[in-house]
C-alpha positions in Angstrom: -14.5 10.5 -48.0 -13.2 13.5 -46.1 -15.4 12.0 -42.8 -14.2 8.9 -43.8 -10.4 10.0 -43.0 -11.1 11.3 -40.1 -13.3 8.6 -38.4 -9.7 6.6 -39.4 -7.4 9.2 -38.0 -9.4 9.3 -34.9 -9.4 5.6 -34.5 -6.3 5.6 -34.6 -5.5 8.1 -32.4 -7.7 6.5 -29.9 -5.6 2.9 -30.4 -2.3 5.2 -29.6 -4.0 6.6 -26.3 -4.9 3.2 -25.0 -1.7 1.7 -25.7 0.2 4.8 -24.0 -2.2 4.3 -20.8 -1.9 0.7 -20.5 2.1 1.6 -20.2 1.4 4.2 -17.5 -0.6 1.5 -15.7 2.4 -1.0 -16.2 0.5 -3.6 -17.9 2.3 -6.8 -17.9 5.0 -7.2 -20.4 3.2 -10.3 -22.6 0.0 -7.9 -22.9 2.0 -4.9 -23.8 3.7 -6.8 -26.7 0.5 -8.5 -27.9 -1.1 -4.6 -27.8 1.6 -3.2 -30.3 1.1 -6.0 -32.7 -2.9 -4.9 -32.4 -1.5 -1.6 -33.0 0.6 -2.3 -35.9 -2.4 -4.7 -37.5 -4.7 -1.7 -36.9 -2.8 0.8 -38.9 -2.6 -2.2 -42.0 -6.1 -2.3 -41.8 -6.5 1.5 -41.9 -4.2 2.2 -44.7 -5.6 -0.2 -46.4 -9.3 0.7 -45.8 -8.1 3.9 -46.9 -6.8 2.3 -50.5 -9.9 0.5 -51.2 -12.1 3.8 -50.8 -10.1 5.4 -52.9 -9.9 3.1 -55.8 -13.9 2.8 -55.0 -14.3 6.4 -55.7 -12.1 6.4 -59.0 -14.4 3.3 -60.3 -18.0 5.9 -59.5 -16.2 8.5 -61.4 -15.5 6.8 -64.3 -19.0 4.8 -64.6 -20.5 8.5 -63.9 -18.5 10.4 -66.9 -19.6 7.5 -69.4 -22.9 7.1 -67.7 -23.1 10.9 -68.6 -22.0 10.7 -72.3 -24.2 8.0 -73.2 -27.2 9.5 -72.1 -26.5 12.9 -74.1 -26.0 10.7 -77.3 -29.0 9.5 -76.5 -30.8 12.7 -76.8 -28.9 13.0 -80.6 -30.5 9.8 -81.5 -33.5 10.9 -80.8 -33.9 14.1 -82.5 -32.8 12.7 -85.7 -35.0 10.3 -85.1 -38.2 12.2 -85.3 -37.1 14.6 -88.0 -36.7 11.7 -90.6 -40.0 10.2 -89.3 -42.6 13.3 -90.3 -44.8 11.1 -92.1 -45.8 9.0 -89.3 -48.0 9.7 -86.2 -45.4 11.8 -84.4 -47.1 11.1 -80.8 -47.2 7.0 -81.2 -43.3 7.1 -82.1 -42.3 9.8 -79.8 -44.0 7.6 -77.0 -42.7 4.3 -78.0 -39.1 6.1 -78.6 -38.9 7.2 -74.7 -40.4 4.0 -73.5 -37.2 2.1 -75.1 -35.0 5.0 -74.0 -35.8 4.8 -69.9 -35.9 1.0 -70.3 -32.2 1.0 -71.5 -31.3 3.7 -69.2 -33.1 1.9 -66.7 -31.3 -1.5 -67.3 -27.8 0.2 -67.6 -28.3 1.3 -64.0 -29.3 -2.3 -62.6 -26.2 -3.5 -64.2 -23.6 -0.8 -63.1 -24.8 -1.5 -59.6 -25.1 -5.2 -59.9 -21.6 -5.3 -60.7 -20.5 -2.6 -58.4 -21.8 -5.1 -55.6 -20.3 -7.8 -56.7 -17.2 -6.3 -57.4 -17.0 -4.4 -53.9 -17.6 -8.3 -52.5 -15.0 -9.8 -54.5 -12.4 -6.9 -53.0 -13.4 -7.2 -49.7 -13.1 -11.1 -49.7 -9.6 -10.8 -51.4 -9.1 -8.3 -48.4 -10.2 -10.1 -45.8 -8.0 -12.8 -47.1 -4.7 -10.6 -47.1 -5.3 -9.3 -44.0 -5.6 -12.7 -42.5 -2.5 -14.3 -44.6 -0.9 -10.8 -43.1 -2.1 -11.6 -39.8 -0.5 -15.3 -39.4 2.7 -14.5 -41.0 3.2 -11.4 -38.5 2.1 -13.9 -35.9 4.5 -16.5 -37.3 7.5 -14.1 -37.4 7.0 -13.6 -33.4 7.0 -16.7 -32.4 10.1 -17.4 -34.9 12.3 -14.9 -33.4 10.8 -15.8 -29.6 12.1 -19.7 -30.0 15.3 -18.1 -31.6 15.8 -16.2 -28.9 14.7 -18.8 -25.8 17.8 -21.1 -25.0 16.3 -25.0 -25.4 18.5 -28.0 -23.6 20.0 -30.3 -26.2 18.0 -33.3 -25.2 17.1 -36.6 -27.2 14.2 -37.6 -24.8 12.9 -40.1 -27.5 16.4 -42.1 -27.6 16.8 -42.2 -23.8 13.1 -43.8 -24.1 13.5 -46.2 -26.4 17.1 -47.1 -24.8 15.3 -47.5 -21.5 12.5 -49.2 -23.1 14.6 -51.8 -24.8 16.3 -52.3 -21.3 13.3 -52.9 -19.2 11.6 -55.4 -21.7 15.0 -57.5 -21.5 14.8 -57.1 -17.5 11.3 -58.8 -18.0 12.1 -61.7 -19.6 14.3 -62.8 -16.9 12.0 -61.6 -14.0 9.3 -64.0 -15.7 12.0 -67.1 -15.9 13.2 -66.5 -12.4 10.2 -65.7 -10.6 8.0 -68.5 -12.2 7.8 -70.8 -9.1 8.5 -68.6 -6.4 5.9 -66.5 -4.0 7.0 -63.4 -5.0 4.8 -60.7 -6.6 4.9 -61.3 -10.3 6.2 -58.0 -12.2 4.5 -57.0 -15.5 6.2 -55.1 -18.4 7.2 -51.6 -17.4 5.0 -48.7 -18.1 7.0 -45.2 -19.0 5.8 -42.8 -17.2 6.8 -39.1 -16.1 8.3 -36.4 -18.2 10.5 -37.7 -20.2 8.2 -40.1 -21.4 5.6 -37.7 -21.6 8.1 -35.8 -24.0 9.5 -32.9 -22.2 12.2 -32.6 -19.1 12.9 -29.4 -16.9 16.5 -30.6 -16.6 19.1 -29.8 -19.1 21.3 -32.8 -18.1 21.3 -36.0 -16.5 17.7 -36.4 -17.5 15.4 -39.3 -14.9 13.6 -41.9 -17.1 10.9 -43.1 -15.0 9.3 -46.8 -15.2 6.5 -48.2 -13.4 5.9 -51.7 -13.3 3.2 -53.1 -12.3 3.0 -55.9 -9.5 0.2 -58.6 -9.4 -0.3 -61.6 -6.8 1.6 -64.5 -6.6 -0.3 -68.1 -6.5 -2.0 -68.8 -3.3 -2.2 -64.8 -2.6 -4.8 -62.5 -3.0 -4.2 -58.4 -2.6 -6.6 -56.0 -1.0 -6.4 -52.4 -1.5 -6.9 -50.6 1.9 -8.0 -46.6 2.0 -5.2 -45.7 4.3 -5.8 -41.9 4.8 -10.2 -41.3 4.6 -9.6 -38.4 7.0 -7.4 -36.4 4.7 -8.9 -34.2 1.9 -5.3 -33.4 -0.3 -4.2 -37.1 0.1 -5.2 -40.8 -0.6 -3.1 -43.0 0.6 -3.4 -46.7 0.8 -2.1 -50.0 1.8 -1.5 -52.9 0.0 -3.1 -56.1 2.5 -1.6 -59.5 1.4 -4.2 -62.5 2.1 -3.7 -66.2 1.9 -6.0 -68.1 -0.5 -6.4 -71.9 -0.5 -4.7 -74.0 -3.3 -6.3 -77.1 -2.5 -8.7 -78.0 -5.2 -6.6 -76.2 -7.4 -4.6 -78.4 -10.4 -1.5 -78.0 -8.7 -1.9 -78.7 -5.8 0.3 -81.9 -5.9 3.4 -79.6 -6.5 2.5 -76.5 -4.1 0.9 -76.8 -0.6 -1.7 -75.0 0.6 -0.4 -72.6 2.9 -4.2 -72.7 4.3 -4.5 -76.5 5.0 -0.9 -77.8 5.1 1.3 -77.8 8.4 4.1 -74.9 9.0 6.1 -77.7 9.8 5.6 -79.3 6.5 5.6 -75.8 4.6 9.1 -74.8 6.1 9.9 -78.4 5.4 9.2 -78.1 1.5 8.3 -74.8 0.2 9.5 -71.6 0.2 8.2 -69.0 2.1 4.9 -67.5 1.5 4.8 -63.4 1.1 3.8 -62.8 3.9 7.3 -64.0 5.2 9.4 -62.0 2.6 8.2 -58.7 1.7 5.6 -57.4 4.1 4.7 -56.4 7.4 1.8 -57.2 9.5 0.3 -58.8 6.7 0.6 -55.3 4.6 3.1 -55.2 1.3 6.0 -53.1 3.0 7.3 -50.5 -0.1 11.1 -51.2 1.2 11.3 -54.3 1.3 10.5 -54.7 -2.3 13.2 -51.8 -2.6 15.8 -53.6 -1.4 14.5 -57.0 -3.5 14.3 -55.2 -6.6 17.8 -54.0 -6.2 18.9 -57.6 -5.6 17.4 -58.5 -8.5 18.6 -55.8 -11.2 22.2 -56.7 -9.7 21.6 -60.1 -10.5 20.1 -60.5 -14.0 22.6 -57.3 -15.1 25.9 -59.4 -16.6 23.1 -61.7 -18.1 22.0 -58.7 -20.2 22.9 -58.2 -23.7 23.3 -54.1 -22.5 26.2 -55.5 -20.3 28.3 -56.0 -23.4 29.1 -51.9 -23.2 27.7 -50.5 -20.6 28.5 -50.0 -17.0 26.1 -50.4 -14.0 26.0 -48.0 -10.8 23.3 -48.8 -8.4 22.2 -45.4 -6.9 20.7 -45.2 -3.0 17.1 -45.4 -2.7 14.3 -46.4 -0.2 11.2 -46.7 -2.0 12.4 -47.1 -5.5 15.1 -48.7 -7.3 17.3 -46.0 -9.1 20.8 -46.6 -11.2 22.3 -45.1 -14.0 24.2 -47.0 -17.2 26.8 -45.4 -19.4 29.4 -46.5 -22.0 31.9 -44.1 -21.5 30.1 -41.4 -24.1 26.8 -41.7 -22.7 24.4 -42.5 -19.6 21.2 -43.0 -19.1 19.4 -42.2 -15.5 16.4 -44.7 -14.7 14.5 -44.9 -11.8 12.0 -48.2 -11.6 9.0 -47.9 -9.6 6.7 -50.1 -8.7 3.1 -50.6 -7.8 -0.5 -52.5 -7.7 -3.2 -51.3 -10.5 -6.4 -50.4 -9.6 -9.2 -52.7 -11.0 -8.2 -52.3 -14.5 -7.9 -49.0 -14.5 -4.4 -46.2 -15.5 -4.4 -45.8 -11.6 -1.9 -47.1 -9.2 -0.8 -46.8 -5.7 2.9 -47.1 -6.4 5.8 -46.5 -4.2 6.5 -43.2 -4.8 6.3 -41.2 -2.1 4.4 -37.9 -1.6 5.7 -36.6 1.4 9.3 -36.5 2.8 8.2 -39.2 5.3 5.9 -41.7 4.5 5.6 -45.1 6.3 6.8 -48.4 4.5 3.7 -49.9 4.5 1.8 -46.5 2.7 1.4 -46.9 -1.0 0.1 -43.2 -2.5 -2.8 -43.2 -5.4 -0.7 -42.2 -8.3 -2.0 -41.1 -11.6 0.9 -40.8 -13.5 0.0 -43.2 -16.1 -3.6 -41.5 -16.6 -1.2 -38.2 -17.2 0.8 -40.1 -20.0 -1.7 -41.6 -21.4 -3.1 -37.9 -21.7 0.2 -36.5 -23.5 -0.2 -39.6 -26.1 -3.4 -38.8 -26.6 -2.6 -34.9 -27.4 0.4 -36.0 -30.0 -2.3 -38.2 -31.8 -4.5 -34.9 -32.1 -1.6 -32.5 -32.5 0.1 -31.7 -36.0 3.9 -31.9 -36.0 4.7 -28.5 -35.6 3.0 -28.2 -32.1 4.6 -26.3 -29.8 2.9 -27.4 -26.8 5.5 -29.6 -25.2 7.9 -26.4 -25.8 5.5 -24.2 -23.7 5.6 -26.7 -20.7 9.2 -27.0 -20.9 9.9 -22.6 -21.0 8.2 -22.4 -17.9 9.3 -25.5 -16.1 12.7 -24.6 -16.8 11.5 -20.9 -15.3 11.0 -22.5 -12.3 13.9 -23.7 -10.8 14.4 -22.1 -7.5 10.9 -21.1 -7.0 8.7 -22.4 -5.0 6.3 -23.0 -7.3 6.7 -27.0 -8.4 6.8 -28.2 -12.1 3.5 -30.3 -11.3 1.7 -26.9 -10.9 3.0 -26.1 -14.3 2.4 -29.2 -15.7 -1.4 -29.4 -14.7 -2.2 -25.9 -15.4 -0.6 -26.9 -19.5 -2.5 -30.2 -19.2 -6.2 -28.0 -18.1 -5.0 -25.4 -21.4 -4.6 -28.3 -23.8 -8.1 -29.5 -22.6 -10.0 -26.6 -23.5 -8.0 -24.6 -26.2 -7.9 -27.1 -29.6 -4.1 -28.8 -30.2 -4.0 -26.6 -33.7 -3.8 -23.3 -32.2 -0.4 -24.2 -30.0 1.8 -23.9 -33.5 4.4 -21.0 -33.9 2.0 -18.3 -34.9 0.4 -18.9 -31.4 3.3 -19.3 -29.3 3.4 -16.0 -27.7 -0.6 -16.3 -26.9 0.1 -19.9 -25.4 2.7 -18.5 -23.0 0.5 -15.7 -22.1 -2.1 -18.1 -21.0 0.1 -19.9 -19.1 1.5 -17.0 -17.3 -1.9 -15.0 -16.5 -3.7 -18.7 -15.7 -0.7 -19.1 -12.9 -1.6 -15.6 -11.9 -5.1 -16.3 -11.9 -4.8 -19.9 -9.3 -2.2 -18.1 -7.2 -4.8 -14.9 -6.5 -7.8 -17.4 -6.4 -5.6 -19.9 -3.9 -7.0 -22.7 -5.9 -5.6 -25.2 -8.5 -7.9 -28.0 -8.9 -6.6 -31.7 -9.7 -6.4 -32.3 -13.2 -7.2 -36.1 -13.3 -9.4 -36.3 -9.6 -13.2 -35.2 -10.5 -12.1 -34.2 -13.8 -15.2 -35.8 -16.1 -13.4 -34.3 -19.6 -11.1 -36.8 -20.2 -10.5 -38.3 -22.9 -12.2 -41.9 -23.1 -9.3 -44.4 -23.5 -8.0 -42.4 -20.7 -9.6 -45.1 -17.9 -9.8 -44.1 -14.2 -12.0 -45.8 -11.5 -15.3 -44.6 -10.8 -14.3 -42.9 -7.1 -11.5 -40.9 -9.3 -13.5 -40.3 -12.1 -17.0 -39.0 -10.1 -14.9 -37.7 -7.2 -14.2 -34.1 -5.9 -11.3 -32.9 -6.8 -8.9 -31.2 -4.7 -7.0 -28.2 -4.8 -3.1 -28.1 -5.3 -2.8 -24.6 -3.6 -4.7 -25.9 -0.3 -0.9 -24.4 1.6 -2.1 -20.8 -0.1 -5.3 -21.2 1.3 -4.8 -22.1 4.5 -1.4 -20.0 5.3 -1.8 -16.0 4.8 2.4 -16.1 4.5 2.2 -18.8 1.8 0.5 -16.8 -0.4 2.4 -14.0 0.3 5.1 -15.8 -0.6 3.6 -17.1 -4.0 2.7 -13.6 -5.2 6.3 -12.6 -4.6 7.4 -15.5 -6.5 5.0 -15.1 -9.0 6.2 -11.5 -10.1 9.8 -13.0 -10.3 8.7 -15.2 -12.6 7.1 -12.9 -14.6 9.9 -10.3 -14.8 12.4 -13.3 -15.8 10.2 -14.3 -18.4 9.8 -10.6 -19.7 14.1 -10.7 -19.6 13.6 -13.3 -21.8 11.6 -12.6 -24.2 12.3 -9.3 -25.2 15.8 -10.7 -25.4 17.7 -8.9 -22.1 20.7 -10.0 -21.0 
């Protein structure tokens, strides 16, 4: 026992040591933290290591003192015994009498060790178990007083959702009645998309509800998807090629003219123009022209809207999108409809969002931000309802304004995390490891100058997440090509980076 104390109090003078070096080295903040609740779990397990070998020793003493007592009135037994037996063949009995006497001796030891065992496994289990209960509700009591402590945007995403939701389907229904007979593109029911659908926003107000919808061919029109930019690693761009296709033999061809086969003078004559004429140019779908149509249209279908009944309409400016915002006087809502052409039957697009600050009205980028959503849906299906996840991306996000560092970095490093570390460990009790992962894993890409893709090359996806085979088998590229290639970028990043992690630390160790 007395080498058992001290082998204790020199582990834990050893823990004390590495925790005051660490310091002196000026170990992160997160990993300091998580060390003094190592600390603290270390002296619970000592003390009570110490406890149980105690009340171990007081259990040998007592089954030694009766051991000892029943073995000397043993020895009584056994001399009265052999005086009342004279008579008799003293050898035979005195041999038979110790026979029975080291057989019951014998089987009194089995059984006091037999249960010993068994009752130094049943403690330790029990122990085990405390310690781990002990464990999750220190863990538990950290991440309660961390989300305490972190200042959360009053947001209902999930109403601004289904408001927008319930807005776009009504749109639809008078796109299809409008747009049955003409040679526009034919718009599909919006797909919400970005981060508010996704469930999380870095803005505190004025939140963006994204849409996509998607765009097919009208009759006698075909579209091609052209690989606009081959040459470029970071960047796939393409364009959206509009082609003719003859109507002739087809049912109605006694109410539409083939644009193929039938004179111009005849087409201008009875039909409308084809789509070539409207929306694009040099035969290639131009992103703002369908801008400025889409506005056209949202301003015309509005007063036909039930939503018109209470809520007013402001068309905001916008050249590849069509953005306005509704409110009621309490209320608004910011939406932002995009549009774009599906890939095969795939959850990629080339949409018209753009990528850079100027891209040309006939360039349509690959966008994969309905593989992304379809991610985050897939997540809250696996998640329990106390996940924390979508908190963790919204912390650091939220970190982030002013730096250079863009939420999308964020937002794909989260999405790698959730691929690899199981949904169940981003409750409460692991809220404080979660955040460390995401801080060192932006350390980690920023040192390394490389974040890879998460969708491009990435063959872990979930399988009702569907991506064409050139996405899905591709190589993927790397977010941080800028650090890579420019010395003063990544300069620059490690300079942000340490900002970042000193306002987290401000945060949340609860400085003002």
């Amino acid at each position: 026992m007395e080498m058992r104390a001290r082998y204790l109090e020199w582990e834990r003078i050893r823990l004390e040591q590495e925790v005051e070096q660490l310091t002196l080295k000026q170990v992160q903040p997160l990993q300091v933290l998580a060390i003094a609740l190592l600390l603290v779990l270390a002296l619970v397990l000592l003390l009570m290591g110490c406890k149980r070998s105690l009340r171990r020793e007081e259990y040998e003493e007592e089954n030694y003192g009766a051991n000892e007592e029943e073995v000397r009135n043993g020895d009584a037994h056994e001399e009265v015994d052999v005086g009342n037996a004279e008579e008799e063949d003293d050898a035979n009995r005195e041999e038979d009498g110790n026979v029975q006497e080291d057989g019951n001796v014998a089987a009194n030891g089995e059984d006091n060790i037999e249960n010993e065992v068994v009752n130094e496994a049943a403690n330790a289990e029990n122990n085990d178990l405390t310690i781990a209960v002990r464990e999750n509700d220190l863990a538990d009591n950290v991440g309660r007083i961390l989300l305490e402590r972190i200042q959360w945007p009053v947001q209902d995403l999930q109403k601004g959702c289904e408001w927008t939701t319930n807005l776009m389907d009504n749109y639809a229904l008078y796109f299809g009645h409008i747009l049955s007979n003409s040679f526009y593109p034919v718009l599909q029911r919006a797909i919400g998309v970005g981060s508010a659908f996704e469930g999380w926003s870095p803005r505190e107000q004025d939140v963006v509800y994204q849409v996509l919808i998607p765009m097919t061919p009208p009759r006698g029109h075909s579209f091609h998807l052209e690989l606009d930019s081959a040459e470029q690693r970071h960047v796939r761009n393409f364009r959206v090629r509009v082609q003719l296709e003859c109507t002739c033999t087809e049912e109605q061809g006694e109410i539409m003219l083939c644009f193929l086969h039938h004179p111009e003078e005849e087409l201008r004559r009875n039909q409308d123009p084809s789509l070539l004429d409207t929306l694009c140019t040099d035969s290639y779908l131009d992103v703002e022209k369908t801008a400025r149509w889409f506005y056209q249209l949202v301003r015309a279908i509005w007063p036909a809207l039930p939503q018109s009944q209470n809520w007013h309409l402001m068309l905001l400016p916008s050249r590849r999108s069509c953005q306005f915002k509704v409110s009621n006087g309490r209320e608004s809502f910011r939406i932002e409809m995009l549009f774009g052409v599906r890939r095969g039957d795939s959850d990629v697009f080339v949409s018209s969002q753009p990528r850079e600050a100027h891209t040309q009205s006939t360039t349509w980028p690959e966008t994969y931000t309905v593989a992304e959503t379809e991610f985050f849906k897939h997540v809250a299906k696996q998640a329990p309802p106390d996940s924390l996840h979508l908190k963790c991306l919204q912390f650091f996000t939220r970190l982030l304004l002013g730096l250079g560092f863009s939420t999308y970095t964020i937002k794909t490093i989260v999405m790698h995390l959730l691929n690899v570390v199981p949904v169940s460990q981003w409750r409460r009790r692991d809220f404080l490891q979660r955040l460390m992962d995401i801080s060192e894993s932006l350390w980690l890409c920023v040192q390394a100058k490389c974040l890879n893709h998460f969708i491009v090359g990435n063959q872990r996806l979930p399988q009702d997440i569907r991506l064409p085979p050139d996405v899905q088998m591709g190589q993927t590229y790397n977010l941080f090509h800028r650090l890579a290639e420019d010395s003063a970028a990544h300069t620059q990043a490690i300079s942000e980076y340490r900002v970042l992690r000193k306002w987290c630390k401000r945060i949340l160790v609860g400085e003002h």
